[in-house]
N, C-alpha and C positions, 0 to 999 in steps of 0.2 A: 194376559193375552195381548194387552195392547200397548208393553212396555216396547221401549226404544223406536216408538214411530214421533218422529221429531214435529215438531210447531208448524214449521212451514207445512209440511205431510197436510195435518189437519185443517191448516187453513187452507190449503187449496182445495179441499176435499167440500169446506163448509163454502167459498166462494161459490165452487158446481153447482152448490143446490141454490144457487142467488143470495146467501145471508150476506153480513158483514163478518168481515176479518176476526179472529179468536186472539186471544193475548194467551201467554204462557200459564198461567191462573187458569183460564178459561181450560184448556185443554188438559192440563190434570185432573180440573172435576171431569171433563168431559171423559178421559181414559176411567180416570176410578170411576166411574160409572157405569162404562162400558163394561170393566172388568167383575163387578160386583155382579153384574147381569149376566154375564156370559157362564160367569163360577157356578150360578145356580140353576142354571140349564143343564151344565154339563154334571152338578152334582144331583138332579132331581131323582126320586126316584123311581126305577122304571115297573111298571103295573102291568097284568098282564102275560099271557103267551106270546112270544115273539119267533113262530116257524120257520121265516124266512132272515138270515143274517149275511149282511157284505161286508168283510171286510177290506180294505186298502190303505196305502200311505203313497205319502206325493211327498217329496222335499219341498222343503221353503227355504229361499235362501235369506239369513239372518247376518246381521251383523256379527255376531260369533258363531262364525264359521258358519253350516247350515244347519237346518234342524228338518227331523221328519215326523209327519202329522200325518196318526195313525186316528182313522174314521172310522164306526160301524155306523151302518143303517139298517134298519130293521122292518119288516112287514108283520101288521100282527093277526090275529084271526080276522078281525073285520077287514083286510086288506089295508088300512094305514100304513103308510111307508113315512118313515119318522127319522130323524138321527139320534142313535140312540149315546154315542160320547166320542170323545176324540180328547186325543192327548199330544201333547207335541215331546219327542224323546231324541237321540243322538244317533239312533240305527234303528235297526228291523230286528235285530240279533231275537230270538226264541224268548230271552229273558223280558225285554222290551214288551214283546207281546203278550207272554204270562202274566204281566203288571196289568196290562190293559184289559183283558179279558176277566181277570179277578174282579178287579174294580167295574165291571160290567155286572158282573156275580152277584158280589155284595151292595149294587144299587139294585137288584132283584130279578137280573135279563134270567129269563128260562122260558121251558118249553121249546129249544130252538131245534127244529129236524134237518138243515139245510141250511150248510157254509158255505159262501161262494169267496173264492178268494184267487189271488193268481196263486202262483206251485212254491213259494216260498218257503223254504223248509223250515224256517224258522218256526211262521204261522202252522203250517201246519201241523205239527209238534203241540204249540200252545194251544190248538183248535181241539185234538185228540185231548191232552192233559186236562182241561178246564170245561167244554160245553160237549164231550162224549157224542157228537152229532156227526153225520153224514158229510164229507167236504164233497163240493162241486168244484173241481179247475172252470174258474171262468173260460167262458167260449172265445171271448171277446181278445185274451190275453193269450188262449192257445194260438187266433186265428192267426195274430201277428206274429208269434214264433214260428207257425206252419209255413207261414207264406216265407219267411225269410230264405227258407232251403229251398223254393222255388224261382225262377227264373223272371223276372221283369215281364214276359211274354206272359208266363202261365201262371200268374198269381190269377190272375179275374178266373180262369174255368178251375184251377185246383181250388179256389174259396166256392164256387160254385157247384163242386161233388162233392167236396167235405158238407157243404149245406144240404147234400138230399139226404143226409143219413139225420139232421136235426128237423128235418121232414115228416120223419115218419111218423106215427100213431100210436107205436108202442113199443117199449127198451128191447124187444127179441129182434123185430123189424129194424131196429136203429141200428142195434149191432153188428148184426146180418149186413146192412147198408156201410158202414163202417168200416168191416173190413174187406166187403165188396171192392172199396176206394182207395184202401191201400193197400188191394195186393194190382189194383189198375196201376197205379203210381211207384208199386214197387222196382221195376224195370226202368223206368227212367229217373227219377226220384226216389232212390232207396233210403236217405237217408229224413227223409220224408214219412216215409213209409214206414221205417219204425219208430218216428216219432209215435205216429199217428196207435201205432203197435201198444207201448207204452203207457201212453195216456187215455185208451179208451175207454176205461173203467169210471176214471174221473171225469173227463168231458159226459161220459154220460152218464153222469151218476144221477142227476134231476129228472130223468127218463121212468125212476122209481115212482115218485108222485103221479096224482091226479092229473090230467093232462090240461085243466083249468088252472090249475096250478105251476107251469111250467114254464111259463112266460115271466116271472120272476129269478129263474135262475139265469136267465140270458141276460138282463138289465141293467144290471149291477155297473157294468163301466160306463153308464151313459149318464149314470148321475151323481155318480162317483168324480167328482171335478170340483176345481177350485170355483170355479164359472158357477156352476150348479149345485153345490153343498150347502147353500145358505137358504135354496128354494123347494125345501127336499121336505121337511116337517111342518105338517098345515093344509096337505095338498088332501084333494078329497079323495076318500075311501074308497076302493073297488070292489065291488062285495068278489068274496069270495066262498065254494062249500066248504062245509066242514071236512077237515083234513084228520082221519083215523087216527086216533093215541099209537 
């Protein structure tokens, strides 16, 4: 993981925190260290029902060429929100993400009812093949597609009637609300409107769940980040009820 980050990298990195300057030496043990620690995080293995699962990927630009860094994080019946593995591969392509979900599998990820991911066709393919669970189109990833076919003026109140149907109390009410919104937006924003047509199923698929439970399918991109990936497992627990087999 922490090949090709050069000496100087390090030493600035160790100056930030007040030490003295690393030598060449220094900084190999320091990487193989790092790396021996990070292999057995990412290879541990996972215990547990894990109901709620995110996945995503962020490119990282490498030295050869880029590479992209496929994350799950997972919520487990006690409510712990953990990173459960990440792998770094050369695409998104379906095959990439069959590798990654397996290897989920066989470090022992189950129990999952609720995939949140963006609309990837790739993911979603590997999501159906491997963990048989309910996918959720993140909200957070439709908003910004939605708002694109809206106009600089009307993005603030079209995110604000898409948001009364994520409102409501319960999936009959949502959906009702939902298409209440685009058949408003269908006359001036038609091609909006069948977005919204389209993907209502999966936007509200979390609508299924307990409503204590439903604030986890909206979350997912807010700690899904490079910034915040590192501060994700450790955090304390939120109880949650028990969620029906």
């Amino acid at each position: 993981m922490s090949r090709g980050i050069s000496t100087c990298s390090v030493d600035d990195l160790v100056r930030a925190r007040g030490l003295e300057g690393v030598s060449k030496s220094q900084v190999s043990r320091l990487c193989a260290e790092i790396d021996e620690r990070v292999g057995g995080f990412l290879c541990r293995p996972i215990e547990g029902d894990w109901p709620y699962l995110w996945l995503d990927a962020t490119y990282v630009k490498v030295r050869e060429a880029g590479r992209i860094v496929t994350i799950a994080v997972g919520v487990n019946g006690d409510g712990r929100r953990e990173v459960l593995g990440m792998a770094v591969g050369a695409s998104e392509a379906e095959t990439s993400w069959l590798d990654f979900l397996r290897s989920l599998a066989r470090r022992g990820l189950r129990g999952v009812k609720l995939v949140i991911s963006d609309a990837h066709e790739g993911l979603k393919a590997a999501v159906t093949k491997v963990l048989r669970a309910i996918w959720q189109r993140c909200r957070v990833h439709f908003g910004r597609t939605a708002l694109a076919h809206a106009g600089k003026t009307q993005r603030r109140i079209v995110s604000a009637w898409i948001g009364t149907a994520y409102a409501q109390e319960d999936a009959a009410a949502a959906h009702t609300q939902w298409r209440t919104v685009a058949d408003q937006l269908r006359p001036k924003v038609p091609k909006l409107a069948a977005l919204m047509d389209a993907a209502e199923e999966d936007v509200l698929a979390y609508m299924r769940f307990p409503a204590a439970h439903r604030a986890w399918a909206t979350q997912r991109a807010r700690y899904m980040t490079p910034e915040t990936i590192g501060t994700i497992s450790g955090t304390a627990p939120v109880s949650l009820p028990a969620l029906a087999s």
